[in-house]
C-alpha positions in Angstrom: -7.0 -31.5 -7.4 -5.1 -31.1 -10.6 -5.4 -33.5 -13.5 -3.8 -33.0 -16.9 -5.3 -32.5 -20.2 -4.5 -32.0 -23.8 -5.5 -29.8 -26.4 -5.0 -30.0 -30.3 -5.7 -28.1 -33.5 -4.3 -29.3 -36.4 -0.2 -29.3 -35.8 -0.6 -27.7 -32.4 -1.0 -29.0 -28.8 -1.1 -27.8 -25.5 -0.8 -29.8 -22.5 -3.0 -28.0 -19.6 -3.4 -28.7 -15.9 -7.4 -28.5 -15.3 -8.9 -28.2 -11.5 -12.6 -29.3 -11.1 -14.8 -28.8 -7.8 -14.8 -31.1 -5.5 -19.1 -31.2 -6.4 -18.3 -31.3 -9.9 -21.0 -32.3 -11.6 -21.1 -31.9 -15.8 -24.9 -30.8 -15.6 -23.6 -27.6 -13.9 -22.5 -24.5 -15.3 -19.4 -23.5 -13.2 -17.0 -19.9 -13.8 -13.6 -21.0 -15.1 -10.2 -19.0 -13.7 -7.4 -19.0 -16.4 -4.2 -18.9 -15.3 -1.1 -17.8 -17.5 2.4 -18.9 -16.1 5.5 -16.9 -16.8 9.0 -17.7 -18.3 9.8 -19.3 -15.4 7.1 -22.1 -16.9 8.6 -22.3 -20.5 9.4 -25.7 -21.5 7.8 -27.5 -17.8 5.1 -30.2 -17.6 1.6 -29.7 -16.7 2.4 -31.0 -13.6 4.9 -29.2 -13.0 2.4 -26.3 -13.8 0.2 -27.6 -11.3 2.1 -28.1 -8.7 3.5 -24.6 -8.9 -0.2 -22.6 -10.2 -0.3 -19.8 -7.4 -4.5 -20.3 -8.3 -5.2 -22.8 -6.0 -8.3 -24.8 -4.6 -6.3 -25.0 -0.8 -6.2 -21.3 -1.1 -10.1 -20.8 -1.4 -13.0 -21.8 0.8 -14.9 -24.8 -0.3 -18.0 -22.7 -1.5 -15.9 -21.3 -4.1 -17.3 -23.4 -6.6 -15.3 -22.9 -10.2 -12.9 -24.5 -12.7 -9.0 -23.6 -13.1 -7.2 -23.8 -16.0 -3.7 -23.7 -16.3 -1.8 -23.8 -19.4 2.0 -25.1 -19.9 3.6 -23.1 -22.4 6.2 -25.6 -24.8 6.9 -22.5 -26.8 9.8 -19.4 -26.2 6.7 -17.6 -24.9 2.9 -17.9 -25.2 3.2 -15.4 -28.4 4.6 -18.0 -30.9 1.4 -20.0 -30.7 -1.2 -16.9 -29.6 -3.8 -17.2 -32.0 -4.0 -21.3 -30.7 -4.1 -20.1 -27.6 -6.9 -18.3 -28.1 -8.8 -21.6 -30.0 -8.0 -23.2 -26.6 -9.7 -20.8 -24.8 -12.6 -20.8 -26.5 -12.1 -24.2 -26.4 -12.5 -24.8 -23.1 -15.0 -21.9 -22.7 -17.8 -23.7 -25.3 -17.5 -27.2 -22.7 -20.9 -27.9 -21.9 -20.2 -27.0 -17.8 -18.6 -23.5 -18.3 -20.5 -20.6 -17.2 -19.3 -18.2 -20.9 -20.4 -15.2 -19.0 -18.0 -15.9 -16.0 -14.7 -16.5 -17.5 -11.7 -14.7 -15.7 -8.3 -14.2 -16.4 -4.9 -14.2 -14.8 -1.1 -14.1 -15.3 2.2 -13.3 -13.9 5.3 -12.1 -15.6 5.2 -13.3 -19.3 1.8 -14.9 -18.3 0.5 -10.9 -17.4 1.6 -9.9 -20.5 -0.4 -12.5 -22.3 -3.1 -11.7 -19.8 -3.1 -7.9 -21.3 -2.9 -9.0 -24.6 -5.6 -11.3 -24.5 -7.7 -8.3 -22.8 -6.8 -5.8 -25.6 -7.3 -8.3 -28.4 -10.7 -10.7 -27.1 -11.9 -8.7 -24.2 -15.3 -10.7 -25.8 -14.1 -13.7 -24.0 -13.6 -12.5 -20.7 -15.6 -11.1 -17.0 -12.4 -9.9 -15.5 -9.0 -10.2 -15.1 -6.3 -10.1 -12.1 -2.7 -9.9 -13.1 0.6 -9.5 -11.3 4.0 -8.3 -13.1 2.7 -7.7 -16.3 3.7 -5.7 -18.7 1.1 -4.3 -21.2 0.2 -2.4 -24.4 -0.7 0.5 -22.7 -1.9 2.6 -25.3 -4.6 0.1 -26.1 -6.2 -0.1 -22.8 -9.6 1.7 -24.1 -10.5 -1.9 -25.7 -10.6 -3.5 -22.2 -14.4 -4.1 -21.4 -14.2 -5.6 -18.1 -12.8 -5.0 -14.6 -8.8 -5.5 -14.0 -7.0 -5.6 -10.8 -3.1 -5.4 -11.8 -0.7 -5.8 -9.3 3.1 -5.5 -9.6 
């Protein structure tokens, strides 16, 4: 189940919708799933992200035993604030019960295209990455390190 959190650096802040296992327990290390949301998300709540996050626990079989993360881009698009949004990621990526070596990425629309951009620019930071309708700078695909499923 969904509850909201916040994030802040400095001036910024970034309301997220955050999805633990049902075992959670903060002695465990557990993969996190990030999930980008596209235009249609600009300006919406993180509950409103939540209740819309196509990543969803109902979807999975209960042994699937990770964290989702769903951001709720305030901005025009995720680019205005990008290098925040990388500080949140690693952010919630140094939290004591993420796995750093099983961090996955995903997107749709303007969300893909953040997706891409955040596999061309910090591939570091991620396992893998499945993204739906998003565009992507193309001609800097070589610095992607890990596996991508891209649907469209």
């Amino acid at each position: 189940m969904f509850v909201t959190e916040n994030f802040k650096l400095n001036n910024y802040s970034l309301d997220f919708a955050i999805d633990y296992p049902s075992s959670f327990d903060k002695s465990q290390k557990y993969p996190v799933i990030f999930y980008f949301h596209g235009m249609g998300g600009v300006g919406q709540s993180a509950e409103f992200i939540a209740q819309n996050c196509p990543v969803r626990r109902e979807r999975m079989t209960d042994d699937m035993q990770f964290i989702i993360v769903a951001p709720a881009c305030q901005d025009f698009t995720w680019f205005e604030n990008f290098p925040n949004v990388v500080e949140f990621i690693k952010d919630i990526i140094s939290r004591e019960y993420v796995d750093e070596k099983r961090v996955y990425l995903s997107g749709s629309s303007m969300g893909g295209y953040t997706s891409w951009a955040l596999s061309i620019m910090h591939p570091e930071l991620f396992t893998a990455a499945a993204i739906c309708c998003g565009a992507g700078m193309y001609w800097a695909g070589f610095r992607v390190t890990f596996p991508v499923r891209a649907y469209h």
